[in-house]
C-alpha positions in Angstrom: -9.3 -14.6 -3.9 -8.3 -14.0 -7.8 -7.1 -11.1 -8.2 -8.4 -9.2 -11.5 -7.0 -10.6 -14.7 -3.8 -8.9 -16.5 -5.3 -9.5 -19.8 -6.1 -6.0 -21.4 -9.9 -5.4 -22.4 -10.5 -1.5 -22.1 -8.4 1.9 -22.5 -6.1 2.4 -25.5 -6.1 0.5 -27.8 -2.6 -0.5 -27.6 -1.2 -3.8 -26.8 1.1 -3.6 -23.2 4.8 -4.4 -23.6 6.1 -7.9 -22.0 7.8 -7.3 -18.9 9.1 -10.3 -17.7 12.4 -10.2 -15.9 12.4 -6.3 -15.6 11.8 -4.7 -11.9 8.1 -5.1 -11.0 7.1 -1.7 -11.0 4.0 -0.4 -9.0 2.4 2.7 -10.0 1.6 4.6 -7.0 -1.0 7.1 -6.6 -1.0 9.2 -3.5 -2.0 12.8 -3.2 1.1 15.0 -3.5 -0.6 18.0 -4.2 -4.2 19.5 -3.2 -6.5 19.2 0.1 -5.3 16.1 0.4 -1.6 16.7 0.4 -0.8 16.7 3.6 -0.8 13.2 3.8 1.7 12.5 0.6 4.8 12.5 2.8 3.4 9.6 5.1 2.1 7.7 2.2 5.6 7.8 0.4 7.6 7.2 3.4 5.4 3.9 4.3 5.3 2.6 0.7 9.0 2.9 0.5 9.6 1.1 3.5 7.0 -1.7 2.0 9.5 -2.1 -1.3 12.5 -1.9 1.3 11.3 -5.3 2.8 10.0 -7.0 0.0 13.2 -6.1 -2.0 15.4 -7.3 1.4 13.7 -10.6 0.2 12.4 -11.8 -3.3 11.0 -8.7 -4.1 7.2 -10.0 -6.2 7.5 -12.9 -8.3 11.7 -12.5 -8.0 11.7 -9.4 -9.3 13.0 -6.3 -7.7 10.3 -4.2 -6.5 9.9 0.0 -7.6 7.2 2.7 -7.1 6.4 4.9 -10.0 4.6 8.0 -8.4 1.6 9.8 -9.6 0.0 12.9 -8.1 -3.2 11.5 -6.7 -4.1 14.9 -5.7 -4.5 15.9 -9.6 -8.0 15.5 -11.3 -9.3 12.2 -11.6 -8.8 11.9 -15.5 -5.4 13.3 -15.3 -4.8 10.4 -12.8 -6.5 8.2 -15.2 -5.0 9.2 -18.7 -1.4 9.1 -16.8 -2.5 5.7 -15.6 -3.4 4.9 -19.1 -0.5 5.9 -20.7 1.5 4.2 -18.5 -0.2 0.6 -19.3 -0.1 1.2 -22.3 4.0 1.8 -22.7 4.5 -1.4 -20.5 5.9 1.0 -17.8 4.2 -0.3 -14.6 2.9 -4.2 -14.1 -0.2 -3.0 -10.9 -1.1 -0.4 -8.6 -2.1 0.8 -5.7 -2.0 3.3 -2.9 -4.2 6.2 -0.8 -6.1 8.5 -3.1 -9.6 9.6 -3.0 -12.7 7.5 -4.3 -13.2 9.8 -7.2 -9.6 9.3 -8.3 -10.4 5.3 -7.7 -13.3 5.3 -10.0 -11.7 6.7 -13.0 -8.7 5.0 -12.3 -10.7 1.7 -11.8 -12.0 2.1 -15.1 -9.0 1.8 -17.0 -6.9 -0.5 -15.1 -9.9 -3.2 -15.4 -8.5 -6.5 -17.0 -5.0 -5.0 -17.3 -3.4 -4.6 -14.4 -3.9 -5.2 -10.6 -5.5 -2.8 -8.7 -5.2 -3.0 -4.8 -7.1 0.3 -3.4 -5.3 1.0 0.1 -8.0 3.9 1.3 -11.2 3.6 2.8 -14.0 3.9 1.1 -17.9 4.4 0.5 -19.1 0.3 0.8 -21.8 -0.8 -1.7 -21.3 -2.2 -4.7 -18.0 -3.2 -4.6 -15.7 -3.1 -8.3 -14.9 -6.6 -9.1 -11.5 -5.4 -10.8 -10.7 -3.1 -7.1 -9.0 -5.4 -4.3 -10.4 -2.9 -1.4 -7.5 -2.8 1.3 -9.4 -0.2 3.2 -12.1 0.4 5.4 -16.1 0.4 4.5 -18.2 2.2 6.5 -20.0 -0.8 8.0 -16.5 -1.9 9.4 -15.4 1.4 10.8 -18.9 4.2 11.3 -21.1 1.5 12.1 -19.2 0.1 15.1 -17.8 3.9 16.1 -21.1 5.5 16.3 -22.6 2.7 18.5 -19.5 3.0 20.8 -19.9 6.8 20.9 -23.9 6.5 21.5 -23.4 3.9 24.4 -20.1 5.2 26.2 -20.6 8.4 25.4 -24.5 9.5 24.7 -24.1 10.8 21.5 -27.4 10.6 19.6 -28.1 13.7 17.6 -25.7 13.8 14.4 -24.9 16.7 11.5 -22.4 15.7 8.6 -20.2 18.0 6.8 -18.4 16.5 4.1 -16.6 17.5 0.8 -18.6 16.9 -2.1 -17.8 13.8 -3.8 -18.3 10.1 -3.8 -16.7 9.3 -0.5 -18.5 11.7 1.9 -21.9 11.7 0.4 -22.1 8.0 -0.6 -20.6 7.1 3.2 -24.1 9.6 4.5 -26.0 7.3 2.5 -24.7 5.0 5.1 -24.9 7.1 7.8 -29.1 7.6 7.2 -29.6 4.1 7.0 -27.6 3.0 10.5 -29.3 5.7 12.2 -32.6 4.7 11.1 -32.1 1.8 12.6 -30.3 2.2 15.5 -32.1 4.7 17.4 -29.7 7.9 16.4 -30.7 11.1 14.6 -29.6 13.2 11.4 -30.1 16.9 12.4 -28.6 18.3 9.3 -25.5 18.3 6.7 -23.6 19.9 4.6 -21.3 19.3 1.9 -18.8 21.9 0.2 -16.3 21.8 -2.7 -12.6 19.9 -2.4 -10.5 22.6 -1.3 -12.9 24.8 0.8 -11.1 27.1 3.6 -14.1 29.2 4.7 -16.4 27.1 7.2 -17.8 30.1 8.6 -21.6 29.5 7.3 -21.1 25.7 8.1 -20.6 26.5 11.7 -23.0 29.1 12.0 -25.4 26.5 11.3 -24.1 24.1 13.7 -24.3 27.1 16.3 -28.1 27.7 15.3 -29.2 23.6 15.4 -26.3 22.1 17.8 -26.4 18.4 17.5 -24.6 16.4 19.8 -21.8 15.9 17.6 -20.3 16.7 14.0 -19.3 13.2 11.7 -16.8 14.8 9.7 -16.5 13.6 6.2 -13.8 16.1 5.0 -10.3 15.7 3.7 -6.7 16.6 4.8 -6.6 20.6 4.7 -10.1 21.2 4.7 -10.6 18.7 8.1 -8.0 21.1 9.5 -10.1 24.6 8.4 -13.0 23.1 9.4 -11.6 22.2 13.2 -10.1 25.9 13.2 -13.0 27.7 12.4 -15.1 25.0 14.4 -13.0 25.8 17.8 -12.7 29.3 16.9 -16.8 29.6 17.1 -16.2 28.1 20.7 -18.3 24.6 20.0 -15.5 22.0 20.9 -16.5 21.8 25.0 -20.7 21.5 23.6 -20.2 19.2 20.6 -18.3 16.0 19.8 -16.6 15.7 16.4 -16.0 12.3 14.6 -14.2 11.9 11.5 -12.8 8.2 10.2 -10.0 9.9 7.9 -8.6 12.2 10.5 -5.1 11.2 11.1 -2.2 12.6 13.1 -1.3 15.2 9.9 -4.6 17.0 10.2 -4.0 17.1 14.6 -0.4 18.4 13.8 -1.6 21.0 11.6 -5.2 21.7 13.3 -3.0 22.5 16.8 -4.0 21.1 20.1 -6.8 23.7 21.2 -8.5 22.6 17.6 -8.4 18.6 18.7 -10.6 18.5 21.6 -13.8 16.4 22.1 -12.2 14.8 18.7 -12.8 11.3 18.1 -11.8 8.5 15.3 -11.9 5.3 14.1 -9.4 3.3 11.8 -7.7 0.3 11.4 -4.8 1.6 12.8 -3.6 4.4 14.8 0.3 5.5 15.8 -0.4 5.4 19.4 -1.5 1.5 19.0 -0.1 -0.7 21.6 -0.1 -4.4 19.9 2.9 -6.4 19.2 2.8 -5.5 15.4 1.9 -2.0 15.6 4.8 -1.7 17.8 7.1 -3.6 15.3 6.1 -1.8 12.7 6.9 1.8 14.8 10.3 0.6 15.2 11.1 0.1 11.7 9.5 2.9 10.9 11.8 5.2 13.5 15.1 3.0 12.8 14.8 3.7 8.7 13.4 7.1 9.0 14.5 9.0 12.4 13.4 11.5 14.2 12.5 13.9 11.2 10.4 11.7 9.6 6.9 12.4 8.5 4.2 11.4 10.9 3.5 8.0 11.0 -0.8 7.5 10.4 -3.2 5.1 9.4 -3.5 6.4 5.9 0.6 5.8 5.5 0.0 2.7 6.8 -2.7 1.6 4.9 -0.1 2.3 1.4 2.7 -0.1 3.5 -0.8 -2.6 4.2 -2.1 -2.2 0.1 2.1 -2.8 -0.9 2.3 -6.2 1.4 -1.1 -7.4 0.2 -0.4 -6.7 -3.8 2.7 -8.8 -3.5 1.0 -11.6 -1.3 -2.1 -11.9 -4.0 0.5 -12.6 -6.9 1.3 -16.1 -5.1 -1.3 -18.1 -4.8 -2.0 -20.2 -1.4 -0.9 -23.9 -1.8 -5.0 -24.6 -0.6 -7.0 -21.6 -1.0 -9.2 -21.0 1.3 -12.5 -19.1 1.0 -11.4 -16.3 3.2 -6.9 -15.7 3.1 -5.7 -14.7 6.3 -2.9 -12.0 7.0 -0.3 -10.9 9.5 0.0 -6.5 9.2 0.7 -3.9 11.9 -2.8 -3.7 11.9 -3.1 -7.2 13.4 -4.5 -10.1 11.7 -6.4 -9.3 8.4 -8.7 -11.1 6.4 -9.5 -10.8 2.8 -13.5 -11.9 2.1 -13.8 -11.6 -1.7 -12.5 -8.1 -2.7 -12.3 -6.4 0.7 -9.6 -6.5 3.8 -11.7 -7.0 7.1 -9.9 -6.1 10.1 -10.3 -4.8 13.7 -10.9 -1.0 13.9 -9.8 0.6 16.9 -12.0 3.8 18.5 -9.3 6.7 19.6 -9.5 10.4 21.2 -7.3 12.8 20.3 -5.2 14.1 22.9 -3.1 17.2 22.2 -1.4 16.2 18.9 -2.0 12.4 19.4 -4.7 10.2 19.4 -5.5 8.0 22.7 -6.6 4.2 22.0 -10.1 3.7 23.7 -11.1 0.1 22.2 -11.1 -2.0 19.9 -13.7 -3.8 17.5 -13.2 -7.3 17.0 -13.8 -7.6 13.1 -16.6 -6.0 12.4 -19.6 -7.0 10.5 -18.9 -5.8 6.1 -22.4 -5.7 5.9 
């Protein structure tokens, strides 16, 4: 897989400094501000520890590796005119890391043909940017299989979504309506609400009047966690499930453990994952960071995943293959065109953790 070219063909005007033989620098978007800013500290623990061990080595292309940080949490033109601006100056040579889809889009946009661009969050599916390596899950990877698994272990059939209203949430339903259409489930309502929203109380009162048999969360960092208060608050958890595929051991932490019952999720990669690599990875994670680190999740781990894969893409296999295969915490990976495919992992919460039912063998992108 190529990854986009470096040549320059939109944004300013400008031509982009040389950088050869200067420190490969990575511009690296994660939210450090916003809904979504309870996740920052993960993200920027993990991505540091990814430049700690490429930089223990040859760093990318023997050159010393360093993050640049941008606020992914600010609006997505700011994100995109800092992006710009920094392109332009010769200042940063790709990036990457966990923001939002709407951030990714405008982002996408100007980075296309400049720079590469490895995305390390899930995302919608569909139409997939040719210029956006996709590091993340797609909702046929990690809903599809979750909701079948929850429908045939668990007898969930009846589904409302409440999601913030953007590209991810709403794009991800249209998802959502198709698989159930097909697959013998039901869509009893949704709801979507603005970035930011701490006031569920109409949300739930709705889910009190039409109770489905579970929620499919499609909300963000701090609003996931007002939601689940409000949501346990109106005494539901016992009646109705809750699925989410972005909650993460931040939003259990913050939610507290009377919010995280009859809780499920589905990722690539959870803390509490018992494989050889996951395991590794933990180790490293505790031996550089200590006790007082910040919580160690799949959306962290997904920067550490988007780090390792931007520095494998700028070497070339000796005999590409079709499909290039990859060793991660996560297990083995394989990249299909633009897009990681993986094994996703089904999980409970339990207290302020998240219990490791089972595991999808590579699920199918489409």
């Amino acid at each position: 897989m190529n990854h986009p070219p470096v040549e320059r063909t939109r944004g300013s005007t400008h031509s982009r400094p040389n950088r050869a033989g200067q420190s490969y620098r990575i511009g690296y978007i994660y939210p450090q501000s916003g809904p979504a800013g309870i996740y920052g500290p993960s993200c920027q623990s993990c991505g540091q520890l990814a430049v700690d061990r490429l930089n223990a080595t040859d760093g990318i292309r023997s050159r010393p590796v360093e993050l640049v940080p941008i606020d992914g949490g600010l609006t997505p033109p700011q994100v995109a005119h800092h992006v710009d601006t920094l392109i332009t100056q010769g200042s940063i040579d790709a990036i990457t890391g966990w923001h939002i889809s709407a951030v990714r889009a405008e982002v996408a946009r100007t980075t296309a043909s400049r720079i590469p661009y490895v995305y390390a969050a899930l995302h919608e599916g569909g139409t997939l940017n040719p210029h956006v390596v996709y590091a993340g899950e797609s909702p046929a990877m990690q809903i599809g299989p979750a909701l079948h698994w929850l429908h045939t272990e668990m007898g969930l059939q009846r589904w409302a979504i409440v999601g913030n209203d953007y590209i991810w949430p709403r794009n991800t339903a249209q998802y959502v309506h198709r698989y159930t259409r097909t697959n013998n489930l039901t869509i009893t309502g949704e709801k979507y609400v603005p970035l930011g929203t701490d006031n569920y109380d109409t949300v739930v009162h709705e889910l009190t009047t039409n109770p489905p048999d579970g929620v499919i969360m499609l909300l963000v960092g701090q609003d996931a966690v007002s939601f689940s208060r409000a949501f346990t608050n109106a005494g539901l958890t016992s009646d109705i499930a809750r699925f989410s595929p972005i909650i993460e051991e931040n939003v259990l932490l913050a939610a507290d453990s009377n919010s995280n019952h009859n809780l499920y999720a589905s990722a690539g990669y959870f803390d509490t994952l018992l494989t050889s690599q996951a395991l590794d990875f933990a180790t490293t994670y505790q031996n550089t960071y200590g006790d007082r680190s910040p919580r160690l999740n799949s959306i962290g781990e997904s920067c550490y995943e988007a780090i390792m894969l931007l520095a494998a893409l700028q070497t070339p296999p000796n005999d590409p293959p079709h499909d290039r295969v990859f060793e991660s915490p996560r297990g083995r990976t394989t990249l299909t065109g633009n897009q990681i495919n993986q094994d996703i992992y089904i999980a409970q919460a339990d207290g302020l953790e998240f219990d490791v039912l089972d595991r999808i063998n590579h699920p199918n992108l489409t």
